[in-house]
N, C-alpha and C positions, 0 to 999 in steps of 0.2 A: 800469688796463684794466678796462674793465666788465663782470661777471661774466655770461655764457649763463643765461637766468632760464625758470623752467615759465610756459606761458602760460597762464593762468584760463580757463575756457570750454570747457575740453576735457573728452573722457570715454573712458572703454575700460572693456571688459568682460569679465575673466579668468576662464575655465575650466580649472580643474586637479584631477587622480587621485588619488583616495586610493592608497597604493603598500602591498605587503608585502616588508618586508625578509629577509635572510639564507634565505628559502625552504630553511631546515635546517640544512645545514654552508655556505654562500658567509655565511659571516659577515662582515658591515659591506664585502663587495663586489657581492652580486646580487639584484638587486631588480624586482619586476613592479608595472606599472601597472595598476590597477581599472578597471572602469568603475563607480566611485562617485566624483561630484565634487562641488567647493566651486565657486563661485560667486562672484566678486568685483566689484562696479562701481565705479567710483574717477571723482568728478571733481574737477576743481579750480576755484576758487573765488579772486573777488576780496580778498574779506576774510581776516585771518588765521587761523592757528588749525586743529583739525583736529575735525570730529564723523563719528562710528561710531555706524554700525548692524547690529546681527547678530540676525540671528533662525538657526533651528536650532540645531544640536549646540552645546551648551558659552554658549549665549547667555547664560545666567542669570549666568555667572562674567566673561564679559570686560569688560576697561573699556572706555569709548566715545569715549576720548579719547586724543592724540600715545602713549599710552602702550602699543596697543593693539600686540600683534607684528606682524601688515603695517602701518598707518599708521607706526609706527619705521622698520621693513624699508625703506620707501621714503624716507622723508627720511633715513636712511642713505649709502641711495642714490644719492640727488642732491648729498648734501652728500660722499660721497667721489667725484664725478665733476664736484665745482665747480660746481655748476650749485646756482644761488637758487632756492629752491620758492617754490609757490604753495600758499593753502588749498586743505584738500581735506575733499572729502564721500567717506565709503566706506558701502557695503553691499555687507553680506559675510551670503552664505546659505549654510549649514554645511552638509553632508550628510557627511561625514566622524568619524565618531564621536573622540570625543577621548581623548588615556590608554586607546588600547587594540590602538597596534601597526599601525593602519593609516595612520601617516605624516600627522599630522592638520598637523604645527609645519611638516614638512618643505614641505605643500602651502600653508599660510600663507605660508612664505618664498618658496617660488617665485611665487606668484600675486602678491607684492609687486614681485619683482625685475621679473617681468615688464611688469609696470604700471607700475611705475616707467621702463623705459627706454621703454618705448611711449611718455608723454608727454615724453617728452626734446626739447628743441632739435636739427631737425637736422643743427647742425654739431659736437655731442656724441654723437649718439645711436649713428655709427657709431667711435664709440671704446669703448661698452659692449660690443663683440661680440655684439651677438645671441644667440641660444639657447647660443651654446656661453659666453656672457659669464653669461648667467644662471646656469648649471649651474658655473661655474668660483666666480660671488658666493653663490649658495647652499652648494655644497658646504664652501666654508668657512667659511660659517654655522653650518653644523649641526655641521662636524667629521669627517664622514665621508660619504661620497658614496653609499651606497646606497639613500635612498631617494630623494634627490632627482635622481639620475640616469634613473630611470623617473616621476617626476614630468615633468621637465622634457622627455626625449624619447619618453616612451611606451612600450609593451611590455617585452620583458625585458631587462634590460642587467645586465653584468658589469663594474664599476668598480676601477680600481688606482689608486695613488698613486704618486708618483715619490719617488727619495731625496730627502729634503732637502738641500739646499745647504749649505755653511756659513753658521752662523748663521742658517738659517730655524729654524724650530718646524715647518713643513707642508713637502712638496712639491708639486710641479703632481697634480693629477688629474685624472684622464680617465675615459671610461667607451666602451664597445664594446656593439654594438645586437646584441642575438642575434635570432635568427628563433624564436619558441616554435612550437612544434609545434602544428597544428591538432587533434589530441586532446586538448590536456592542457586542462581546465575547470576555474579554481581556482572554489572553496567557501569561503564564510566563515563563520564561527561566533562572533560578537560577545557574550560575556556581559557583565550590567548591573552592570559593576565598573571600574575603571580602576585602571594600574599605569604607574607612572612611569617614564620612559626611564633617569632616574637614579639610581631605586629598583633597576629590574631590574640595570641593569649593577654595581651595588654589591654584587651577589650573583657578581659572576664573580671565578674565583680571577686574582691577580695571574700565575700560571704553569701549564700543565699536564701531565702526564705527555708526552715523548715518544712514547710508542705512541700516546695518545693522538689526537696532531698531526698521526700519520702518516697515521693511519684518517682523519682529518677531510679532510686534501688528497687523497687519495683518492675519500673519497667527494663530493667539490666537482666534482672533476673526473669522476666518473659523472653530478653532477646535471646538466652542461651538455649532456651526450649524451642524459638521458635527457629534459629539457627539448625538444630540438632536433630530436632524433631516433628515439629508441627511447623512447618511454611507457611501457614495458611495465620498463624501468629505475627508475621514481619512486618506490618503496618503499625500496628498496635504497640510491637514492641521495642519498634524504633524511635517512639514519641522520645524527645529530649526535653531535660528541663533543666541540663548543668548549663551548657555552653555554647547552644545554636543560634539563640535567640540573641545574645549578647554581639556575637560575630556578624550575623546578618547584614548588621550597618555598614560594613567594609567589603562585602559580598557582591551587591549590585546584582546581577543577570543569576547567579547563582543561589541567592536567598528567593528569587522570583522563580526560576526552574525548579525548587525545591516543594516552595509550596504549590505549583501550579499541579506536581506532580504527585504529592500526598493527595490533593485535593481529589484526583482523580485516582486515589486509594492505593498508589505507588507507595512502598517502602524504602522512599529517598531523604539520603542523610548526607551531612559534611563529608570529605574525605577529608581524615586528618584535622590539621589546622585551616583547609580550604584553598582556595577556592573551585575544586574539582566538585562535583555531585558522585555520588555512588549511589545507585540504585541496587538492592538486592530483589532481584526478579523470582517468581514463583515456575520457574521451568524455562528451557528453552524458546518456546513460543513468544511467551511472556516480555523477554528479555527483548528477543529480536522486534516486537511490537513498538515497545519505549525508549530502544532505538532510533526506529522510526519515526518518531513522534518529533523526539527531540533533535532529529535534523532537520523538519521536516517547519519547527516551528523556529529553528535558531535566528532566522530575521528578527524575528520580535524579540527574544528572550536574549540575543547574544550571539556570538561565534565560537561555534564549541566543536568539538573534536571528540567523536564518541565511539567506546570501542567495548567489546563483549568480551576481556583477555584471557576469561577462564581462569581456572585457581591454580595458582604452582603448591605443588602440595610438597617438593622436595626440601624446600629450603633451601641457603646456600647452598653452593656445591664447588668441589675443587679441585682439580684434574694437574696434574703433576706430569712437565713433560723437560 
């Protein structure tokens, strides 16, 4: 039987969020999309073979060839859904900063799944599932659903996992679309360092105290209130007790702009696995204030790069040309 093949000729062009993870205690389940994106164009080509082009964030380091995370990601792709590729041309425009907590891999993965089912055959393409197909092949990419769940649909989401089966390793995962409250203005604070996703987690203890765990799902559950509906909650509900304090030690400037900035009753958290700050602000004003603050003070605290990028509430997106 003759295998469903990619046809040469074609093109798309993926737009996807930088995201910030665990927004304090929803550790490795709730996650916001930015409005800071990558840029993906993907065509496919007669000849074999795969060339990459990246200009921006992290260009100097990636390779240009099959080996590149999206150009993999996709012939992944096709080759777990049977389907014979075709060469392909990628340019890929980075605005995502990389090793710093804003979901740089998690938008790489996505932008590939996406593209990749975009040029699918259409008597395969409705077996990938669509967006919920993408967020079901990323999530298990990465391992854990929180960023790629505001990657792929945008704004806030709060992701769970299901038990596992006998004999899985994983179970199904899902994610639930929150409405975020039109006060809340997240703030990023990007300092000129990067910290590894594997690095960081390598600092989190195997187990933790009881009281602990209890204070954490507590205050997870004030975050989505204070998220959704009461702003005036984001200090309080951003308190961490899984994995801030652990990380800290490898933070430097960022464990100090953190607490300098709670101290002064900001609701500032990791981004991610760090080392970026995220501040979620109580309005406009607010935002643009600690801002200021934090350029204002980055001599002493660091050199940081701070930016107000608004929420992408679209999610991926993918434009066929």
């Amino acid at each position: 039987m003759k295998h469903a093949a990619i046809a040469p000729g074609r093109g798309v062009t993926v737009t996807v969020p930088a995201t910030s993870a665990n927004l304090g205690p929803g550790f490795d389940c709730m996650g916001l999309a930015l409005g800071l994106t990558d840029t993906l164009t993907v065509r496919t080509v007669e000849r074999d073979g795969v060339t990459v082009r990246v200009t921006g964030e992290g260009a100097e380091g990636l390779p240009s060839d099959e080996s590149h995370l999206v150009a993999a990601t996709i012939l992944q792709r096709w080759r777990d859904l049977g389907v014979d590729p075709a060469g392909l041309e990628l340019d890929a425009t980075n605005r995502i900063p990389h090793g710093r907590g804003l979901g740089s891999s998690a938008a790489a993965i996505v932008s590939a799944l996406a593209a990749a089912d975009a040029l699918l055959p259409a008597e395969v393409a409705e077996r990938a599932g669509g967006r919920d197909g993408v967020f079901a092949a990323a999530a298990a990419l990465e391992g854990h659903p929180d960023n790629v769940a505001p990657a792929v649909y945008g704004g806030l989401t709060l992701s769970y996992e299901e038990a596992a089966r006998a004999g899985a390793e994983h179970g199904a995962m899902h994610t639930v679309p929150l409405d975020l409250h039109d006060d809340v203005v997240p703030v990023v604070a990007i300092p000129d360092v990067e910290l590894s996703t594997k690095a960081a987690r390598g600092l989190l203890p195997a187990s933790v105290p009881h009281a602990d765990a209890c204070a954490n799902a507590a205050r997870a559950g004030l975050l989505v209130t204070a998220l959704t509906h009461e702003p005036d909650l984001l200090h309080v509900g951003t308190e961490d007790y899984l994995h801030q304090q652990y990380r800290f030690a490898a933070m430097g400037g960022s464990a100090k702009l953190i607490r300098a900035l709670r101290a002064d009753g900001h609701a500032a958290v990791v981004s991610g696995a760090g080392p970026t700050v995220l501040i979620l602000a109580r309005g406009a004003d607010r935002a643009g204030h600690v801002a200021q603050w934090i350029e204002s003070e980055s001599a002493r605290l660091g050199l940081w790069r701070v930016e107000i990028p608004g929420v992408c509430t679209t999610g991926v997106m993918v434009e066929a040309h």
